[in-house]
C-alpha positions in Angstrom: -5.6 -6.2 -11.0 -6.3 -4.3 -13.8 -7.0 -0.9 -13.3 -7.9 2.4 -15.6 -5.4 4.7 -13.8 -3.2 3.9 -11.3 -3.5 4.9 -7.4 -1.6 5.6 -4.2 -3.7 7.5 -1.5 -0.9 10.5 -1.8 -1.8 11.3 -5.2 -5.0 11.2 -4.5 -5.8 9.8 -7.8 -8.4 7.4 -8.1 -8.1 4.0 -9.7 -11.5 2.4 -10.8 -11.2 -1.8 -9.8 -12.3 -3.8 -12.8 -10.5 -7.5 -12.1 -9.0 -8.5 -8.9 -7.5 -12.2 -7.8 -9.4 -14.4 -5.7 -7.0 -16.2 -3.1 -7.8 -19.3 -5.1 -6.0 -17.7 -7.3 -8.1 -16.4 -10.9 -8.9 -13.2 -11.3 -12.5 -12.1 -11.3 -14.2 -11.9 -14.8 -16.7 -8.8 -14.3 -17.0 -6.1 -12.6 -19.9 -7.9 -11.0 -18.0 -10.7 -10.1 -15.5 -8.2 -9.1 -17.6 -6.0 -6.3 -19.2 -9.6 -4.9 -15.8 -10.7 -4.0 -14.5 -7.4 -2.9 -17.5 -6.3 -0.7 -16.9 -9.0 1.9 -13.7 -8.1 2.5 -13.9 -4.6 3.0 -16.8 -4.3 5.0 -17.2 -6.3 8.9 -20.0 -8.4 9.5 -22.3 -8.1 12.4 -23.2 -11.6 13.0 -24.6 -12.4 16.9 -23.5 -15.8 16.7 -19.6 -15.4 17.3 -21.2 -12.6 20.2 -19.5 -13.1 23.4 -20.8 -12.1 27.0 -20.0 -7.9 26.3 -21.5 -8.3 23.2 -25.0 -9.6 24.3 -25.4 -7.0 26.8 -25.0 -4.5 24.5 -27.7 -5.9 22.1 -30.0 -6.2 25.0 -28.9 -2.7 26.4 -30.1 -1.6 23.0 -33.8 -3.2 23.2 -34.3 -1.6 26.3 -36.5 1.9 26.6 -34.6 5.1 27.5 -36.7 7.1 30.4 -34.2 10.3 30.8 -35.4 13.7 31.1 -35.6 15.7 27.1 -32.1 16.9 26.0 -31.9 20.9 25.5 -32.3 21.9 21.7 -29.6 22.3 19.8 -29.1 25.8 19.6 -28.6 28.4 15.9 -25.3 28.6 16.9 -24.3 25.1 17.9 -25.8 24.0 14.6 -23.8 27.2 12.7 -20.5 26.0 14.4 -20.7 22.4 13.5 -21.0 23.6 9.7 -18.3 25.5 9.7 -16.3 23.1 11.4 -17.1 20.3 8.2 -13.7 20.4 6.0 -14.2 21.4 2.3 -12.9 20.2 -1.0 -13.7 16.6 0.5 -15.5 14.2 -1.6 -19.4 13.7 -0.7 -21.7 11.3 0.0 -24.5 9.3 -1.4 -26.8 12.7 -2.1 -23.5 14.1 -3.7 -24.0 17.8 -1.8 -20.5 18.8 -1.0 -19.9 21.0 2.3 -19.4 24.1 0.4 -22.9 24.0 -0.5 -24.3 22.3 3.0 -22.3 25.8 4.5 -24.1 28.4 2.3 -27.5 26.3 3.0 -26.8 26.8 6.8 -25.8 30.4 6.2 -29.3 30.9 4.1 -32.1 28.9 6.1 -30.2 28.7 9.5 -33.5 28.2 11.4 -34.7 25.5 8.9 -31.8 23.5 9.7 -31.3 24.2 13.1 -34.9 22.7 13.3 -34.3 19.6 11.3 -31.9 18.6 13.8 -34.0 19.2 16.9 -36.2 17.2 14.9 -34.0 14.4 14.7 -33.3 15.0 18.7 -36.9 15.1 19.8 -37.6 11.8 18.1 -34.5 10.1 19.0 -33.8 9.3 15.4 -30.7 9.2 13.2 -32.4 9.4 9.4 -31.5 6.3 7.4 -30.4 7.8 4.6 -27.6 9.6 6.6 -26.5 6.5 7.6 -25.9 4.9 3.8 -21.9 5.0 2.8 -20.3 5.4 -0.5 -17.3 2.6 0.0 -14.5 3.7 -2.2 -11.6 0.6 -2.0 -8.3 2.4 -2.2 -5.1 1.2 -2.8 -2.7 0.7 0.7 1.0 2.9 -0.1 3.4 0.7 -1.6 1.1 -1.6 -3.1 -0.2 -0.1 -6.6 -0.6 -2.4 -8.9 -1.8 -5.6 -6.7 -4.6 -7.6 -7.3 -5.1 -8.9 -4.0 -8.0 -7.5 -2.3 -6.5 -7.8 1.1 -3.9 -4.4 -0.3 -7.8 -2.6 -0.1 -8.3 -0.2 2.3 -12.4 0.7 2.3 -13.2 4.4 2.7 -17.0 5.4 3.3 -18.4 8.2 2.1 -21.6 10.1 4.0 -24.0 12.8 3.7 -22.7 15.9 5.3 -26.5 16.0 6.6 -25.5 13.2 9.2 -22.0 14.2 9.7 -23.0 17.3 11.4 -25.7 15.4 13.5 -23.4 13.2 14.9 -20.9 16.0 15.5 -23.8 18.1 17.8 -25.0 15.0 19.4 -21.2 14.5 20.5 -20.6 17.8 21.2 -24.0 17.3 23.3 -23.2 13.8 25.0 -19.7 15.3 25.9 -21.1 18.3 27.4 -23.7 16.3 29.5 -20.3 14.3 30.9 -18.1 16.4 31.6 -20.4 19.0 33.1 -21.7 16.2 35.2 -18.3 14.9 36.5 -18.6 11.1 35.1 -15.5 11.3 33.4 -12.5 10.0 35.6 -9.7 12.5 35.6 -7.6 9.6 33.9 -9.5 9.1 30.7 
């Protein structure tokens, strides 16, 4: 593969994929070519029909309407804790708002905030565009320089926006288990 700087995930330094081999053998001729090729093999697909038994309940487990009493709002502090929580100097998603700046946003509208996520709580939705990924291919240790895509590792990217909803609704579904006693003492 040809590459413009040359990677290993300790160094941290980022290698931008131009041409890659296909297992027929050629390498790609565009970086067109190249992220068609790439793409599929990085990233799973969903497909129902290799579904088994497991799998086809879950679908249908999804269709179904949940009738549960409203979950308790997410509190100022919850909300402020989560923040804090998020690790800085990380790379950031897809609206490019690092967590230093997600932090001081929470520390200057706290109630705006906390109220987008109760938001997001009272209508049972997870916004789509906290859901898009960045997918960064990085290079496996021990194999800079390869043109195989299979030496790939994807890494996803996401708005800090959703990685502190899914952190409270965790913190909340763990709560709501473990206060109710439906975890077995051997998990």
């Amino acid at each position: 593969m040809k590459q413009i700087h040359s990677s290993s995930s300790t160094s941290k330094v980022r290698s931008a994929i131009i041409l890659i081999r296909k297992e027929d053998g050629p390498l790609t001729t565009n970086l067109q070519e190249t992220l068609q090729y790439t793409l599929p093999n990085l990233t799973p697909e969903d497909t129902q029909t290799d579904n088994n038994a497991l799998h086809k309940q879950i679908r249908a487990l999804m269709q179904e309407t949940i009738d549960t009493e409203d979950d308790n709002e997410f509190t100022l502090q919850e909300i402020k804790t989560a923040v804090a929580g998020m690790k800085e100097k990380k790379a950031p998603g897809d609206d490019g708002i690092p967590s230093e700046v997600y932090k001081r946003l929470e520390e200057t509208l706290p109630r705006y905030i906390t109220a987008t996520y109760n938001s997001c709580l009272k209508k049972g939705i997870f916004p789509r565009m906290w859901k898009k990924a960045l997918i960064l291919p990085i290079i496996k240790p021990g194999h800079e320089g390869s043109s195989e895509v299979s030496k790939f590792r994807p890494i996803s990217l996401l708005d800090i926006g959703g990685k502190v909803l899914e952190k409270i609704m965790i913190n909340s579904v763990n709560h709501h288990v473990y206060s109710k006693g439906y975890m077995n003492e051997n998990q």
